[in-house]
C-alpha positions in Angstrom: 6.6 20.2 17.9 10.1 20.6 16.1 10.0 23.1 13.0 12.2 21.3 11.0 12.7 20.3 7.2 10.8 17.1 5.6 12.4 16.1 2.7 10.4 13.7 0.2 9.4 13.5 -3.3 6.8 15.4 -5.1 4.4 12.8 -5.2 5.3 11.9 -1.9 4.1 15.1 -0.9 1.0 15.1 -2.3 0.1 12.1 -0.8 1.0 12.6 2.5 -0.8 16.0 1.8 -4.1 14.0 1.3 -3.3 11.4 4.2 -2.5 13.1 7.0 -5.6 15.5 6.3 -7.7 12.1 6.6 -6.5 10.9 9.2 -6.7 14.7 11.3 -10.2 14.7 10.4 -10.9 11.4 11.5 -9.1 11.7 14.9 -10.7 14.7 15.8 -14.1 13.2 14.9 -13.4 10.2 16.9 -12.6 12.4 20.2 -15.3 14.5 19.8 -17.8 11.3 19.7 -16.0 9.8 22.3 -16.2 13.1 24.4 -19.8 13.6 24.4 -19.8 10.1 26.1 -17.3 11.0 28.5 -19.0 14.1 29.2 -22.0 12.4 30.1 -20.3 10.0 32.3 -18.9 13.2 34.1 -15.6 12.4 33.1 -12.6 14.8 31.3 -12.4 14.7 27.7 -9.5 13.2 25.9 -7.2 15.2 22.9 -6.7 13.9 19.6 -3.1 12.8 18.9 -2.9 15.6 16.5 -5.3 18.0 15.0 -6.1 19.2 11.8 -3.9 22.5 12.6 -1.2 20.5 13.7 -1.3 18.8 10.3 -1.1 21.8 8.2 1.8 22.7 10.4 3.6 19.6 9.5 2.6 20.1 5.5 4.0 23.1 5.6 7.2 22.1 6.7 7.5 19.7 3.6 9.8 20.4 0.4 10.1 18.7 -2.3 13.2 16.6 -3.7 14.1 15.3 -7.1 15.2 11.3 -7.2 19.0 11.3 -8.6 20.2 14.0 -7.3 22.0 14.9 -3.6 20.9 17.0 -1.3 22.5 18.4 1.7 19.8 17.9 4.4 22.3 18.6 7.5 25.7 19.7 7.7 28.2 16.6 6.1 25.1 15.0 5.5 24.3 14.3 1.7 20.7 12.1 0.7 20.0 11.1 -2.3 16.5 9.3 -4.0 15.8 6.6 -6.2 12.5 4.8 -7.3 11.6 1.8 -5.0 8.6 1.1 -7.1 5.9 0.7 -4.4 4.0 3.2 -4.5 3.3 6.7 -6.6 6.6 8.6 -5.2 8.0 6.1 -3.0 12.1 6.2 -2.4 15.1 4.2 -1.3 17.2 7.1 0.4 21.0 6.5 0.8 23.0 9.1 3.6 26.4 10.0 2.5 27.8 11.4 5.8 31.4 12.9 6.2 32.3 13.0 10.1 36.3 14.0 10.6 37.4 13.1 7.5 35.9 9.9 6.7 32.7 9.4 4.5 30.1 6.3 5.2 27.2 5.6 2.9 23.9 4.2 4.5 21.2 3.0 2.3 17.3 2.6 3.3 15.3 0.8 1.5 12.1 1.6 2.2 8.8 -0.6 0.8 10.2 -2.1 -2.1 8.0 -3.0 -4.6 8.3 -5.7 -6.9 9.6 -6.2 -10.5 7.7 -5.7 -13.3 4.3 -4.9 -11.5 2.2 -2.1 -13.9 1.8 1.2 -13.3 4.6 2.2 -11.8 8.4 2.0 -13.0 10.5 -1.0 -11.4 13.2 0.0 -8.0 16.5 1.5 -9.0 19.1 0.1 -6.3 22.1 2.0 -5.8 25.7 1.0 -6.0 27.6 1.7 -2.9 26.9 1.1 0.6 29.0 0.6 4.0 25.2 -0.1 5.8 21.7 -0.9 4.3 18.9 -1.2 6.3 16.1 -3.4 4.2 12.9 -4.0 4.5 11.3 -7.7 4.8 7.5 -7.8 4.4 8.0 -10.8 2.2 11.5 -11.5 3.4 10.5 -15.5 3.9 8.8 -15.6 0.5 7.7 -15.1 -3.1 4.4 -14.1 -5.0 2.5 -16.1 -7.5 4.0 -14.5 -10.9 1.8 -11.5 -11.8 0.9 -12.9 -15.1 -0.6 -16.1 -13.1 -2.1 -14.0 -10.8 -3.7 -11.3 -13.5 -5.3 -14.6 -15.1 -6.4 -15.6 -11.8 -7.9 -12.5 -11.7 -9.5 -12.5 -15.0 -11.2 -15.9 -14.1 -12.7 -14.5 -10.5 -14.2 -11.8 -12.2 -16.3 -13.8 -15.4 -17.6 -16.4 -12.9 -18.8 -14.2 -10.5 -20.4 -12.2 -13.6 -21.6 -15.8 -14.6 -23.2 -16.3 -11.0 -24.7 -13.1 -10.5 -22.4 -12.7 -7.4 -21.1 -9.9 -6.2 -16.8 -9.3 -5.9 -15.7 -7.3 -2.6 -11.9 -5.8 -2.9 -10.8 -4.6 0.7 -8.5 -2.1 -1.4 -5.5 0.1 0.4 -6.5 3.5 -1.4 -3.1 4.3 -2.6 -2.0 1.8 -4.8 -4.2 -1.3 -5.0 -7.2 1.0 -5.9 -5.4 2.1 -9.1 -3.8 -1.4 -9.6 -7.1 -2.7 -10.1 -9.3 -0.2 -12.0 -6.4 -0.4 -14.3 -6.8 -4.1 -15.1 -10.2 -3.8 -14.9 -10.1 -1.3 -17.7 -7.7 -3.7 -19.8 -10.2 -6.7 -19.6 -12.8 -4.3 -20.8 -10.0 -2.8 -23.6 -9.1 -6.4 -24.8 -12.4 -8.2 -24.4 -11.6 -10.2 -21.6 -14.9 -9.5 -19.8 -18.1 -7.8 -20.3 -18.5 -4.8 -18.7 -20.0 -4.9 -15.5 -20.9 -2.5 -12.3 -17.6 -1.6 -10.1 -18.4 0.8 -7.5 -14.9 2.8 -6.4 -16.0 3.5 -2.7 -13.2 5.3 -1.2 -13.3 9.1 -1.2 -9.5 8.7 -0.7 -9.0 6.2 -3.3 -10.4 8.5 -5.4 -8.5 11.3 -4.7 -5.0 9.4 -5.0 -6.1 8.3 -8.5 -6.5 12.1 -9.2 -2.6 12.3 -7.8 -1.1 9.4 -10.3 -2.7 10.9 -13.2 -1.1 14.0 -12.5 2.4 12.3 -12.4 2.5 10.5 -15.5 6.4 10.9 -15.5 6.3 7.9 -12.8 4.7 5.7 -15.1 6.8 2.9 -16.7 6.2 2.0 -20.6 3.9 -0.1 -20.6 1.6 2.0 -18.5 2.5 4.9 -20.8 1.7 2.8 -24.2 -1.8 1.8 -22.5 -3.1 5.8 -21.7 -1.6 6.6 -25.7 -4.3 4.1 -26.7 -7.1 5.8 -25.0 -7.8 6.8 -21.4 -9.2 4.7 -18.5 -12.6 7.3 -18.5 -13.2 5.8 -21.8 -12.8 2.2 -20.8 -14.4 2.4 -17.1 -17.8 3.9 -18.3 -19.3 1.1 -16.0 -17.7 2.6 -13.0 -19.1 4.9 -9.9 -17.3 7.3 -7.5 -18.7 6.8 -4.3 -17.9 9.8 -2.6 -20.5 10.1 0.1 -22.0 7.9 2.9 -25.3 8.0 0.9 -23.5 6.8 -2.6 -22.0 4.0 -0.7 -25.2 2.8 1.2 -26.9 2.9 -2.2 -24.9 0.1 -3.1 -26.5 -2.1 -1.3 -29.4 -2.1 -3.5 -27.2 -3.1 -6.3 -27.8 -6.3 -7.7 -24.5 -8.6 -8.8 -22.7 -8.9 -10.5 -20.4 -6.0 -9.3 -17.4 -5.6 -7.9 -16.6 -3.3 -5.3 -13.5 -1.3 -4.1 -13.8 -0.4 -0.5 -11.0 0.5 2.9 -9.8 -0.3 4.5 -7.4 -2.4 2.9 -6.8 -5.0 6.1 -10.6 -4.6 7.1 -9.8 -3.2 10.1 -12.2 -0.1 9.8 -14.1 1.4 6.8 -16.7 1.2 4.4 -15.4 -2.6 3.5 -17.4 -3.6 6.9 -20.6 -2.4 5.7 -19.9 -4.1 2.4 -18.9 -7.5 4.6 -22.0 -7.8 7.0 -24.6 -7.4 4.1 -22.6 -9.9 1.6 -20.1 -11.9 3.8 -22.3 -14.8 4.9 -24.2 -15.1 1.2 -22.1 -18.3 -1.2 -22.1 -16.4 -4.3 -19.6 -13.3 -3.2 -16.1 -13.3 -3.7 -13.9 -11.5 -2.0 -10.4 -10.7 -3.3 -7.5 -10.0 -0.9 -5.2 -8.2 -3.0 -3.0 -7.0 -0.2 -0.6 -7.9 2.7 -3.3 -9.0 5.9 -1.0 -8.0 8.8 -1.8 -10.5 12.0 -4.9 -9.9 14.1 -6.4 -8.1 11.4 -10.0 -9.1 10.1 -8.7 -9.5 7.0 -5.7 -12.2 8.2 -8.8 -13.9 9.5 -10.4 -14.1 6.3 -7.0 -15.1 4.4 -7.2 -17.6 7.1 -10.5 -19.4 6.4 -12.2 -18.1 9.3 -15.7 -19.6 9.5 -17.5 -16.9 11.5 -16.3 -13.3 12.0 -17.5 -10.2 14.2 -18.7 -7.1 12.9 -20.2 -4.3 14.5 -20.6 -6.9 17.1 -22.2 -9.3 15.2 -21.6 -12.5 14.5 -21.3 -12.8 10.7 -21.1 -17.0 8.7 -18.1 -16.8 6.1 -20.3 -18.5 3.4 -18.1 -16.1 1.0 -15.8 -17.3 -1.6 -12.1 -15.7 -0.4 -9.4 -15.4 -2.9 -5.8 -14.4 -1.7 -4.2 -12.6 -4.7 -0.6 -12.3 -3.2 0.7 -11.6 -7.1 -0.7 -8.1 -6.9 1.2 -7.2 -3.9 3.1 -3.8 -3.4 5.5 -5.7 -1.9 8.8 -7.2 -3.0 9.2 -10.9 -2.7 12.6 -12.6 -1.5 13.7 -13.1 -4.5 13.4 -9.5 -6.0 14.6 -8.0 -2.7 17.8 -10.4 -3.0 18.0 -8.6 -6.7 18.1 -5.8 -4.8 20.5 -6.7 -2.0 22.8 -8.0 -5.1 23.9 -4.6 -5.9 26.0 -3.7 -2.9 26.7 -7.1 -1.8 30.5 -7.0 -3.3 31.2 -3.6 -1.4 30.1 -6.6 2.0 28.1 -3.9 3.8 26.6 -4.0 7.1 23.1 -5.8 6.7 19.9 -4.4 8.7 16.5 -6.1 8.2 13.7 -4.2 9.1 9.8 -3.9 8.4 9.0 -7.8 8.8 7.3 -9.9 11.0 10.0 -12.6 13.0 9.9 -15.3 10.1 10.4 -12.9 7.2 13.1 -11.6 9.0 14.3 -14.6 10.0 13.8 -16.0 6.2 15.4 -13.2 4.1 18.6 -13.7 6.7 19.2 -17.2 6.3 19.0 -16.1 2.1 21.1 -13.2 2.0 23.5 -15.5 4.6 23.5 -18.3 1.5 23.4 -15.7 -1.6 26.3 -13.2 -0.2 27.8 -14.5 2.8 27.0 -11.8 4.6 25.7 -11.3 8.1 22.6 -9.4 8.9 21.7 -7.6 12.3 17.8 -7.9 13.0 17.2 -5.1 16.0 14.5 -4.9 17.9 12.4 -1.3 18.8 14.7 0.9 20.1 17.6 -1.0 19.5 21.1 1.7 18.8 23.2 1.2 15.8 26.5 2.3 15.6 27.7 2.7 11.9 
């Protein structure tokens, strides 16, 4: 492949550092199960899309970048970082490039997260801008205020502790995992629950946590003011790492209540299955979707109120109690990503929306059309912009 540069933040780096190992690991494990089938059929073997050399090679080609401050990244080409506040080390990037005399500013959003979620400090838009490209996950849309949602929360988890039932959380392990150990650890701080059982089993959820605890300068205040009082170890007593296939099959033998933190976060693969065809079909479990269910995904069909579902084949009764928590979302809604927007709309750049299904597009248009008077260009794959 190319041996070039890749730019991103510390944290950034680190993550992708402990993804992109995964995921190797996992490709070449599924080619060589698959191969041993094909070899039996006499047929040639397949090669993983990468392999776990390749992703070294790629790792090593990272360096790291501090937000604030330009870097030359190509000849006339200047980029420069600032928080988006979706995730530990997440960035909006903005390209200052001087071609025969002239300079342009493009800004990318990225995932933009939303205002005032914990953890993590709120997105720092910048100022200038003849193109931004945004993102529109929620373009359409806006989330149940967090405080609403945290109560929500809070509610979930003392009846299913009342019932005996147990709480599944198909949890995205960088992120949502942290997200919700952390307000688990405040309910137990502040007496809003008893402590309980919660089973963290995600080997990479596990590891990310280890990441944001080692970039504490990410955090916002409040987050900060929390750890000062005492650290999460000291309020999540009750709380398992379930790093091997054998810790997370013992959980089955857990009585509720307990709530359990599993991938993948869309249930499209992962331990969360296992968790779903022992529990799904039994009236007393929640489940809490506490992130975006992208279409066709087992979780959109639970988000859905599907009645049945397969897994591992089977058919499996939806007897479950499903929650959909969209105020913990990563995600900006519309009217944080129009906060956003408002920044650069006196300088009347040109307007991209990307990362969105048709009607979030379509929706965060028609609002930036009607906030700014501004026109936006939605482009399909492959689609050529001239700037």
């Amino acid at each position: 492949g190319h041996r070039v540069p890749v730019y991103a933040t510390p944290a950034t780096i680190e993550m992708t550092s402990l993804i992109l190992r995964d995921s190797a690991h996992i490709l070449a494990a599924d080619a060589a199960r698959k191969n041993r089938k094909l070899a039996r059929a006499g047929e040639p073997p397949i090669t993983p899309l990468y392999s776990p050399e390749d992703a070294e090679g790629a790792l090593r080609m990272m360096r790291p970048v501090p937000y604030q401050e330009p870097v030359e990244i190509a000849p006339g080409i200047r980029a420069t970082w600032t928080e988006a506040g979706h995730m530990l080390g997440s960035a909006s990037i903005q390209l200052t490039v001087t071609e025969d005399g002239r300079e342009k500013k493009i800004v990318f959003s990225g995932d933009l997260g939303p205002r005032s979620a914990p953890i993590l400090r709120d997105y720092e838009p910048f100022h200038e801008a003849d193109m931004v490209f945004i993102e529109s996950t929620y373009g359409s849309r806006n989330h149940r205020p967090f405080d609403e949602t945290v109560e929500q929360f809070v509610t979930i988890v003392n009846d299913a502790i009342a019932s005996g039932g147990k709480i599944l959380v198909p949890t995205f392990a960088v992120g949502r995992a942290q997200l919700i150990a952390s307000l688990l650890g405040w309910m137990f701080r502040n007496r809003k629950a008893t402590p309980f059982p919660i089973f963290m089993d995600s080997p990479m959820a596990i590891e990310a946590s280890k990441i944001y605890a080692q970039h504490r300068e990410l955090f916002d205040d409040a987050a900060l003011k929390f750890i000062a009082k005492g650290t999460m170890r000291d309020e999540l007593k009750t709380m398992k790492l379930c790093v091997t296939a054998e810790d997370s099959k013992a959980i089955n033998d857990q009585p509720g209540p307990c709530l359990i933190m599993a991938g993948a976060g869309m249930c499209n693969g992962g331990r969360i299955l296992h968790h779903f065809k022992a529990n799904l079909w039994k009236p007393e479990t929640h489940v809490l979707m506490v992130g975006y269910q992208a279409v066709g995904t087992l979780g959109r069909l639970l988000v859905d109120r599907a009645e049945y579902v397969k897994i591992f084949g089977e058919k499996i009764a939806v007897k479950a109690d499903v929650h959909t928590l969209g105020g913990f979302s990563a995600h900006a809604g519309q009217t944080d990503l129009l906060n956003w927007m408002g920044h650069f709309a006196d300088a009347k750049p040109k307007v991209v929306i990307t990362h969105g299904e048709s009607a979030s597009r379509l929706g965060l248009e028609a609002a930036i059309r009607k906030e700014f008077g501004l026109s936006c260009s939605l482009p399909n794959m492959g689609a050529v912009i001239a700037i």
